[in-house]
N, C-alpha and C positions, 0 to 999 in steps of 0.2 A: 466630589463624587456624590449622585443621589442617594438618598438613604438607602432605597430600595436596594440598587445596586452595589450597597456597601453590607447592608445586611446578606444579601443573598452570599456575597463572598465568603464571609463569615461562618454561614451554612454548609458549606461547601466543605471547607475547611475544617469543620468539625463534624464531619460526615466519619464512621469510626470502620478503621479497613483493616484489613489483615497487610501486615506488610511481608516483606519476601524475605522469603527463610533465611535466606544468604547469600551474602555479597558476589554480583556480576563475577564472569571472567571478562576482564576491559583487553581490547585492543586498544593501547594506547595511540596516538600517530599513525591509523589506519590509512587515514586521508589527507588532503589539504583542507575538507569542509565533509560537511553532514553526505552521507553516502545514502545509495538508494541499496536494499538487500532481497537474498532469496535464500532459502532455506535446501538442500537435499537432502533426503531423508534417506535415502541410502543410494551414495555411502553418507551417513552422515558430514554435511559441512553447511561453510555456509560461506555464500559470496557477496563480497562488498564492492560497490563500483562510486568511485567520488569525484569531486567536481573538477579533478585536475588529468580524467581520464581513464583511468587503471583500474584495475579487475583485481581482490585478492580474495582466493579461495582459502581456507582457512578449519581447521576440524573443527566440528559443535561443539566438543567435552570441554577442550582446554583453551579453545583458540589458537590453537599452532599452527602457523604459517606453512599451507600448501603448495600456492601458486602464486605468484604477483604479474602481472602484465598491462602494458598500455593497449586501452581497448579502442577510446573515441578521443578525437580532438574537440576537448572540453566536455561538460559535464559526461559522467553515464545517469541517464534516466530511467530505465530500467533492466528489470533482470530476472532470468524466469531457469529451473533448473530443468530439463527434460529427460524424464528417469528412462523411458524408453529407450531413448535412443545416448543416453552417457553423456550429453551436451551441456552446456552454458550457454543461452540467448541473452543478448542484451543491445541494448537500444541507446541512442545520442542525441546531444544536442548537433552535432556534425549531422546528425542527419540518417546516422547509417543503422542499420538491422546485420546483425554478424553473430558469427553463430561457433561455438571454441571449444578446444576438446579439454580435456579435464588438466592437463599442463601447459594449456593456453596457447595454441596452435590454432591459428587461424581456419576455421572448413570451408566456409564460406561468407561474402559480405554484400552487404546491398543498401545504395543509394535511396532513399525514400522521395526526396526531392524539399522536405522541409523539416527544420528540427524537430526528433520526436519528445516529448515532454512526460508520456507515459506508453505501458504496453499492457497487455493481457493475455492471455494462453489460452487455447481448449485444447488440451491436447488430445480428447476422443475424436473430437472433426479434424484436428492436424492445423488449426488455424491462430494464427497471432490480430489483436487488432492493438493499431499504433494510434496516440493521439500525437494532432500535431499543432503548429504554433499559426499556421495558416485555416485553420479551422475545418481542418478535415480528417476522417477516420480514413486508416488505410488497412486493408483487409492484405494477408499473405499467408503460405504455407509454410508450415514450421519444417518441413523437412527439409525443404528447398530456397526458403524466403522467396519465392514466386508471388508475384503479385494477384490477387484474386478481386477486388474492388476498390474503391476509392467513393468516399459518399464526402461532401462538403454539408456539415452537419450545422456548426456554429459562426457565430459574428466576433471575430476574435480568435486567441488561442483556446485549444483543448486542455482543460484542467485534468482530467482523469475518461479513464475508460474502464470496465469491467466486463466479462462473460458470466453468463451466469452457465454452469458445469450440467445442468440439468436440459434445460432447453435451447444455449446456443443464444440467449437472446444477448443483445452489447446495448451496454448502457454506456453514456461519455455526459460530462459535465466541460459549461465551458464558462468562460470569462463573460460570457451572455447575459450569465444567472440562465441557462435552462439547460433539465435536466431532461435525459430523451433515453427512450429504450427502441430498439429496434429488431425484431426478430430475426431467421434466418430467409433472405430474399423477399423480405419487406421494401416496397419502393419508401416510402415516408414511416416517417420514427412517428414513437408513442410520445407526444409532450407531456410529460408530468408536472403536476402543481408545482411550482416553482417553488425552491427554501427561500427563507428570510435573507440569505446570504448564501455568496456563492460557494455550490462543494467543491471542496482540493482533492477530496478521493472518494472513492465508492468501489462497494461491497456486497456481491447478492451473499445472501444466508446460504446457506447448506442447499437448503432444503428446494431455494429457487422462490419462496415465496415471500421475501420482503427483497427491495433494496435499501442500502443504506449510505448515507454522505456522510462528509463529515465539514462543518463549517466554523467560523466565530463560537467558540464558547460550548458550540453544541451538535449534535448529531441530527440528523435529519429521516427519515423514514417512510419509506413508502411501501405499502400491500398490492402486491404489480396483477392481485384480482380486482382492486379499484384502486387504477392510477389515480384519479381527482381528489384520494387522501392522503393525507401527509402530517407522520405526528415530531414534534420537535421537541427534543429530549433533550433537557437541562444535563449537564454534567463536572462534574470538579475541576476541569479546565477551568483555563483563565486566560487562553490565546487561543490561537488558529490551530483544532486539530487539523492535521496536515498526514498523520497516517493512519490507518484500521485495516484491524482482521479479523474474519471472525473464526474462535477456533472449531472443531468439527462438527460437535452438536450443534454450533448457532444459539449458542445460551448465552455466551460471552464473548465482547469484543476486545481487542487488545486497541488499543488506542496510544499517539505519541503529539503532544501540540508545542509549536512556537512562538517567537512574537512575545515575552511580557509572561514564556512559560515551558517549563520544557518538561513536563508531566509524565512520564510511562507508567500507563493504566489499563486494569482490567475491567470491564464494565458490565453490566447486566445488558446485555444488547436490546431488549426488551424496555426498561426504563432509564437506562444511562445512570445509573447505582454503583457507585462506588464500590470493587468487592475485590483488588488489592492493587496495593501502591506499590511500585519499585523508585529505587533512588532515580532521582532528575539527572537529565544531563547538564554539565557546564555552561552549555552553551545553548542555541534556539534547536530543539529536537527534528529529526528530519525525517528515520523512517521506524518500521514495525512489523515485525515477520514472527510467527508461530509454529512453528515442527508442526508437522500432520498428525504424529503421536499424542499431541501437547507436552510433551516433556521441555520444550526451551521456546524461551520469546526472545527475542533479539530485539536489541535497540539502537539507533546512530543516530548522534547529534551535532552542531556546527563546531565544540572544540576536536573534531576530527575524530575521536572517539564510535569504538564498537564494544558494544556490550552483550554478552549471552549471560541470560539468565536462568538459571534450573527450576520449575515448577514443578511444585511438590504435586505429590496423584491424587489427594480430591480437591476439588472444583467448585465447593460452594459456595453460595454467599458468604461473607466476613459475619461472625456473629454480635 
């Protein structure tokens, strides 16, 4: 290993963090593999969907098993909770958008026409955007899963997609290396500066005024009032962040990587700082979900394992 690259780890790793007050509640054997999650905030729970199909609802406090069901034939990719309307949406590599009542009753289902690999919500416009493995975004209505658009975006599969909650605009990242934002009835997307390496997921701020990736070792960033900059934030990883959130204010990301590292991290979303650690998973880390309140982060990793962790009420940097 070059020095540099051997120093810098070192750095890293003696970066000084507040660690977490106290130990997860673990879903043991939640899944066959690393699950994807979504949070409701009320009623409080939280939903895990893993690579062998199944859906398990489950309360935030303690983990107590609410609901268990087979949702997709092979992976679920995502999962989004819609407090409106009392639902479960979640997304497949079969393919399908399906939409479940809170004891897992099928309402409705729908054929996409290619595996989806990620989803995204607005729920103020009523719209879902799917990425999918044939390189295209598919636009639908969350109350109906009706189809509203279809834009073939990238060369390759769709790694991630996001809304941003303010303007409606949809970002997706793909196996391309390019990163693209698109507004609401935009014929052609915003290309943005390309990262170093391609994002696995992406994040607008709160606020609508940055986006955010997450790649190799590092996070990526972009000010969506000058897409042509992009700043790239070093961080205590050591593998593929693979998932991020940020929580309300956009002060902090929650961060979880794979690959050689299975990290759950809170980060300065600003400079990618170190500002607290929670125990790693066994296994390669999968995803990363935040209460709206901030009171719990959730983590799942490839020994099948779910973790809720309680975070304490201030929020500042580690001193």
């Amino acid at each position: 290993m070059p020095f540099i690259v051997l120093l810098a780890c070192v750095l890293c790793l003696a970066i000084p963090a507040r660690a977490a007050d106290s130990a997860p509640v673990t879903i043991a054997d939640a899944h066959n593999s690393g699950a994807v999650l979504a949070i409701a905030d009320r009623p409080r729970q939280i939903a895990s969907g893993g690579t062998e199909g199944r859906i398990r609802v489950s309360r935030l406090s303690d983990g107590h098993a609410l609901a268990d069901w087979f949702a997709h034939d092979g992976d679920v990719t995502g999962l989004h909770y819609d407090a409106r309307r009392s639902q479960w949406l979640s997304g497949g590599r079969d393919g399908a958008l399906a939409l479940w009542d809170g004891d897992g009753r099928e309402l409705r289902r729908h054929q996409t026409g290619s595996p989806v690999t990620d989803l995204a919500v607005d729920e103020d416009r009523g719209r879902i955007a799917t990425a999918h493995d044939d390189g295209t975004i598919g636009l639908w209505t969350l109350a109906g899963l009706e189809p509203l658009a279809r834009h073939h975006r990238h060369r390759g599969k769709v790694r991630a997609v996001a809304i941003d909650r303010r303007s409606g605009c949809i970002a997706s990242a793909g196996s391309d290396g390019r990163v693209l934002v698109a507004g609401i009835g935009d014929a052609e997307p915003l290309v943005l500066t390309p990262p170093p390496s391609d994002a696995h997921d992406l994040a607008f701020s709160p606020d609508g005024g940055w986006l955010m990736g997450a790649g190799w070792f590092r996070l990526f960033r972009w000010p969506l009032a000058r897409p042509d900059d992009i700043s790239v934030l070093s961080t205590p990883h050591h593998g593929l962040i693979r998932s991020i959130q940020f929580n309300r204010d956009g002060r902090q990301l929650a961060t979880i990587s794979r690959h050689t590292d299975s990290a759950v991290l809170l980060l300065d979303a600003a400079s990618g700082a170190l500002m607290r650690r929670f125990p790693s998973h066994d296994l390669c880390g999968r995803a990363v979900a935040l209460s709206r309140d901030g009171q719990y982060l959730v983590s799942s990793g490839d020994e099948a394992s779910v973790r809720i962790h309680a975070l304490p009420a201030e929020s500042g940097p580690a001193p």
